[in-house]
C-alpha positions as CSV (number, residue, x, y, z in Angstrom):
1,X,72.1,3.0,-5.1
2,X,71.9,3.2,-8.6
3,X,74.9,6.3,-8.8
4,X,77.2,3.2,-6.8
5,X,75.9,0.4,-9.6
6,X,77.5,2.8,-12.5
7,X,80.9,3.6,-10.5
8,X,81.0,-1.1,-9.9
9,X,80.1,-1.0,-13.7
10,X,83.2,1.8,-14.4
11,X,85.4,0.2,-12.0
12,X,84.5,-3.3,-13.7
13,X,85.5,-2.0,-17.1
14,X,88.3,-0.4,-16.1
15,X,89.4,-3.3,-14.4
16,X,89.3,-5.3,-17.4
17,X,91.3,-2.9,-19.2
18,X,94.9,-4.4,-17.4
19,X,94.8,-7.2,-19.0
20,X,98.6,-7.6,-17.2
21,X,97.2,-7.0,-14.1
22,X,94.3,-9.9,-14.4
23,X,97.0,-12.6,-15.8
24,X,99.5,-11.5,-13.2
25,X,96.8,-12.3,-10.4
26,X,96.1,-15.4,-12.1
27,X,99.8,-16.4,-12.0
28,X,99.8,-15.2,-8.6
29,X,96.9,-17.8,-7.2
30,X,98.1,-21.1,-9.3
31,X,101.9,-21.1,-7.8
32,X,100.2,-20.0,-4.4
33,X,97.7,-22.8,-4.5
34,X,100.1,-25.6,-5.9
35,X,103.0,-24.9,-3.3
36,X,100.2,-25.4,-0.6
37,X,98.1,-28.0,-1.8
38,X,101.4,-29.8,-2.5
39,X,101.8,-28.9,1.3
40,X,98.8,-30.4,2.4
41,X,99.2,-33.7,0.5
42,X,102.1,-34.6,2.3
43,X,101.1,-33.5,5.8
44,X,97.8,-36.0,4.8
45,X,100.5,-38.7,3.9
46,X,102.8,-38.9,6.5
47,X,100.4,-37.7,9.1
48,X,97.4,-38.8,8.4
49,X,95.9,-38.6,12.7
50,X,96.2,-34.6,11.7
51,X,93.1,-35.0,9.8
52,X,91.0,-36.8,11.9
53,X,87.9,-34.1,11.6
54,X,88.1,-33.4,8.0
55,X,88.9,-34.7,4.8
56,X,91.8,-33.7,2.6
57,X,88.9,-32.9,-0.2
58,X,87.8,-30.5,2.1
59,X,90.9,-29.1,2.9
60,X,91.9,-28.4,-0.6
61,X,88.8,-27.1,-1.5
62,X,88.7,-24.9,1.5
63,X,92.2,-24.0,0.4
64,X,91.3,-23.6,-3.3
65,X,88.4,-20.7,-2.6
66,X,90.0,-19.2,0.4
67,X,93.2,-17.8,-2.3
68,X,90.4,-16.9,-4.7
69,X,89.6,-14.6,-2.0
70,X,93.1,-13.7,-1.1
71,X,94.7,-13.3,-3.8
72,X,91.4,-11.8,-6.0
73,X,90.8,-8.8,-3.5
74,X,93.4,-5.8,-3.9
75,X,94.4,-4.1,-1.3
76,X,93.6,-0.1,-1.5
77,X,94.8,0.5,1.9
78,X,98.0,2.4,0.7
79,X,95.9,4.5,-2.3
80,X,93.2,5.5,0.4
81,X,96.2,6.6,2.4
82,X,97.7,8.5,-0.9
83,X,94.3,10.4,-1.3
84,X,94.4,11.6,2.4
85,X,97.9,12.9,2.2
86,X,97.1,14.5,-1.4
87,X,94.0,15.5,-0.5
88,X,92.1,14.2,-3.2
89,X,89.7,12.8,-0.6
90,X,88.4,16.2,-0.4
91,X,86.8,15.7,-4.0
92,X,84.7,12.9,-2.5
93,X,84.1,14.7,0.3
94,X,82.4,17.3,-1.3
95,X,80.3,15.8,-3.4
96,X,77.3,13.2,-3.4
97,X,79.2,9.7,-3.5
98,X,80.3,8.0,-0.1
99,X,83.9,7.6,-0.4
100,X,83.8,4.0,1.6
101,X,80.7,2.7,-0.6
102,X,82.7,4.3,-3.6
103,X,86.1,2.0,-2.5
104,X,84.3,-0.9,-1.4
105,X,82.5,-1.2,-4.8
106,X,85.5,-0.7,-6.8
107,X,87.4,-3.4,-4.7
108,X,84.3,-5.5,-4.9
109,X,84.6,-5.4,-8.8
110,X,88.1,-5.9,-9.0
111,X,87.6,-9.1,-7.4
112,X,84.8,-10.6,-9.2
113,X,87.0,-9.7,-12.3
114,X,89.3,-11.7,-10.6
115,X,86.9,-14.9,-9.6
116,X,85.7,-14.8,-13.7
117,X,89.5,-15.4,-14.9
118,X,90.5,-17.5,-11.6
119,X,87.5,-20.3,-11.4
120,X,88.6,-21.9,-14.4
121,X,92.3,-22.7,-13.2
122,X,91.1,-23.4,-9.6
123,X,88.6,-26.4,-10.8
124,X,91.4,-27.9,-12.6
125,X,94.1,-27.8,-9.5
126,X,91.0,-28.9,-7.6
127,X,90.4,-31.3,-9.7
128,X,94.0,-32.9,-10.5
129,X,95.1,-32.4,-6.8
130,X,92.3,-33.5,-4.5
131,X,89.5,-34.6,-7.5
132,X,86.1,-33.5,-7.3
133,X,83.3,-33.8,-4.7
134,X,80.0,-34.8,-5.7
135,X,78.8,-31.6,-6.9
136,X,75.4,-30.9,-6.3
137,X,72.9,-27.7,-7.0
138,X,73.1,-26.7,-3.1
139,X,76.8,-27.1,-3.0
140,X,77.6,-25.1,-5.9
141,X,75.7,-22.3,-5.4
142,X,76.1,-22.4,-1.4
143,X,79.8,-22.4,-2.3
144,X,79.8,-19.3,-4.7
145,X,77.2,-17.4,-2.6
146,X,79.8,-17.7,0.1
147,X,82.6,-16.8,-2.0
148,X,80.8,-13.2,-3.1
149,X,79.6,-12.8,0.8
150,X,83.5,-13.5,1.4
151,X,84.6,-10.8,-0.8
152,X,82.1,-8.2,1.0
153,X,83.8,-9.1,4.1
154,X,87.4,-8.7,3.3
155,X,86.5,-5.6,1.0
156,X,85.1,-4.7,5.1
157,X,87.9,-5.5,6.9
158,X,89.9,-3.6,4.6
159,X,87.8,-0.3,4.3
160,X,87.6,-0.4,8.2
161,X,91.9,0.0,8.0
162,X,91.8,2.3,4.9
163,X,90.0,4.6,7.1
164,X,92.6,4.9,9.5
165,X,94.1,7.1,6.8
166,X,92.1,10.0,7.7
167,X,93.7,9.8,11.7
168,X,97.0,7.9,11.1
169,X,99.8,9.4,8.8
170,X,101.1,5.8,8.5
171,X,98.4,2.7,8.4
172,X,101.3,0.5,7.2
173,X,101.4,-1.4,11.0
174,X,97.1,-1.8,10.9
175,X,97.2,-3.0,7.9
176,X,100.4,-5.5,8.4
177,X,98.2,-6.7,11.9
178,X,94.6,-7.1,9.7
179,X,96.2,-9.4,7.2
180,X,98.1,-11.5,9.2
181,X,94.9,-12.3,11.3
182,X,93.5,-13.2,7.9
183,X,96.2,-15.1,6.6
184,X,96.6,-16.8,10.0
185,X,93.0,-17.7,10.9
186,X,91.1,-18.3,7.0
187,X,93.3,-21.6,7.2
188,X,96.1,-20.6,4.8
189,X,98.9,-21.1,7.2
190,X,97.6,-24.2,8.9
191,X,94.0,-25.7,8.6
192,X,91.6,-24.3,10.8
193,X,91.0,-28.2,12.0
194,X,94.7,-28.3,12.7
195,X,94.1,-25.7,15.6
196,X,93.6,-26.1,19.7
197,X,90.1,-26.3,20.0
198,X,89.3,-22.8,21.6
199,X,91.3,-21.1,19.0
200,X,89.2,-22.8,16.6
201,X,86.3,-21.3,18.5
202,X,87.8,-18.7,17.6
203,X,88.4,-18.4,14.5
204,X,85.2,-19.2,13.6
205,X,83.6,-16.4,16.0
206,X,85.9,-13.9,14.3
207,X,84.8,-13.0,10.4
208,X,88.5,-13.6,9.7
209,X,87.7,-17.8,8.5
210,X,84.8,-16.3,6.8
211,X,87.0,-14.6,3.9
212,X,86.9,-17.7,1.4
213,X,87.6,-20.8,4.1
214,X,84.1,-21.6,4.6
215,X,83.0,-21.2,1.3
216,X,85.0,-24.4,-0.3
217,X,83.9,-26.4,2.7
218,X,80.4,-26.0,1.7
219,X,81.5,-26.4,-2.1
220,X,83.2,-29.9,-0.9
221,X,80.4,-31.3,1.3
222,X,77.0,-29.5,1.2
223,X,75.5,-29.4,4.2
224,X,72.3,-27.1,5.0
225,X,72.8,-26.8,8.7
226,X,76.0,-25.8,8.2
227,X,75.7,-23.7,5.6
228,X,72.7,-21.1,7.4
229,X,74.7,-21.1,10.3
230,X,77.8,-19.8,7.7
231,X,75.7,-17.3,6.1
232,X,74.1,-15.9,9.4
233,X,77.5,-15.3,10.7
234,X,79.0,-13.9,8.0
235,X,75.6,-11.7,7.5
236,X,76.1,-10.7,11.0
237,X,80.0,-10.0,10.4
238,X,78.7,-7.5,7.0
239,X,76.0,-5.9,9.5
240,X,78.9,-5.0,12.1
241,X,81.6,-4.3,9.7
242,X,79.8,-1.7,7.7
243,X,78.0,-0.3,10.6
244,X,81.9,0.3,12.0
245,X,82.9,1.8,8.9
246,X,79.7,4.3,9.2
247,X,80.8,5.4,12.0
248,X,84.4,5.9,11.5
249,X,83.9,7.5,8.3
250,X,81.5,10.0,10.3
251,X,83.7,10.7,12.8
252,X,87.2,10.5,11.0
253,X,85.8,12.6,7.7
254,X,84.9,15.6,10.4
255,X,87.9,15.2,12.2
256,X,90.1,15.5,8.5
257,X,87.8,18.7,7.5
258,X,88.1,20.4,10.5
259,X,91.9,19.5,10.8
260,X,91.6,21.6,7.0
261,X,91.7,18.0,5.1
């Protein structure tokens, strides 16, 4: 592991090199989160019965961390795609370093580059727009061991597509389908508590309300049942996705060398 800790330590510098590219995200998640928030005040105050199950603390709080996880994760799909076509995945292929581990750390680096510069601006909107719950130890830290979990998820979901690359000339469609699931069903859309009741099953059987959603509902209102029945299912969710990926690669990497890469 330690050859993977020096590329999220490169990748993490290298990150921080764009400064552009950091402000541009930050940019990106205030207008995001104000036009939303701004939303979801006046859904609370012309119809209020829509919230019946959770408050509007919650909501924006839930709202709040799910963008830092939206907005702070690139997307590599189209430059894992680039390196198949090239074949510059053959470079990783032959040597030591597993291409997914080697993309999922630098994704995973990119983002908390992005949660450092993005924390500050979200506890202000959160702050200004819905004010602050009573923060405690457990909520804090529940919330922001979430958040990381959340960001090894949708690095997941994402390296699961990217791989499509080796079998697929185009992965634009899967990648279209995976991020409207996410978009739809990690409560950015609609909340989750605005849903039909088995969709809401749903969504929170599927790992796609576990990329940032759950996270600021345990920042907002602590809660130690609810939080080890969050992290079990979203330790489950990392168990299967990388398993998935595992295989794929295995299968997929074979199928590119023997197709001559």
């Amino acid at each position: 592991m330690e050859k993977y800790w020096q590329l999220f330590r490169v990748s993490l510098r290298h990150r921080n090199v764009f400064l552009f590219d950091v402000v541009a995200s930050l940019f990106s998640y205030a207008v995001r989160v104000l036009l939303i928030m701004s939303l979801f005040r006046y859904l609370h105050a012309s119809a209020p019965h829509l919230f019946w199950s959770v408050s509007l603390l919650e909501l924006g709080w839930a709202l709040i961390f799910a963008q830092i996880a939206a907005v702070g994760s690139p997307n590599l799909a189209m430059k894992v795609s680039e390196d198949v076509k090239t074949g510059k995945v053959a470079i990783y292929l032959l040597n030591p370093v597993s291409y997914p581990f080697f993309k999922t750390f630098e994704v995973l680096s990119w983002s908390l580059a992005n949660l450092a510069v993005m924390s500050g601006i979200a506890f202000i909107i959160g702050a200004v727009f819905v004010g602050l719950p009573d923060l405690t130890l457990g909520g804090m830290f529940g919330g922001l061991f979430l958040l990381v979990w959340a960001f090894v998820i949708f690095a997941l979901l994402n390296l699961n597509v990217w791989l499509l690359a080796f079998v697929m000339e185009d992965i634009s469609p899967a990648n279209w389908i995976m991020r409207r699931f996410v978009m739809f069903f990690w409560g950015n859309i609609l909340p989750i508590p605005f849903f039909p009741s088995w969709l809401q099953a749903f969504a929170y059987a599927s790992p796609f309300a576990f990329t940032g959603y759950v996270a600021g509902l345990v920042f907002a209102n602590f809660n130690p049942g609810k939080f080890l029945v969050y992290a079990s299912t979203m330790a489950f969710w990392i168990f299967a996705l990388s398993g998935l990926a595992a295989f794929s690669y295995s299968r997929f990497s074979r199928r590119l060398v023997a197709n001559g890469g």
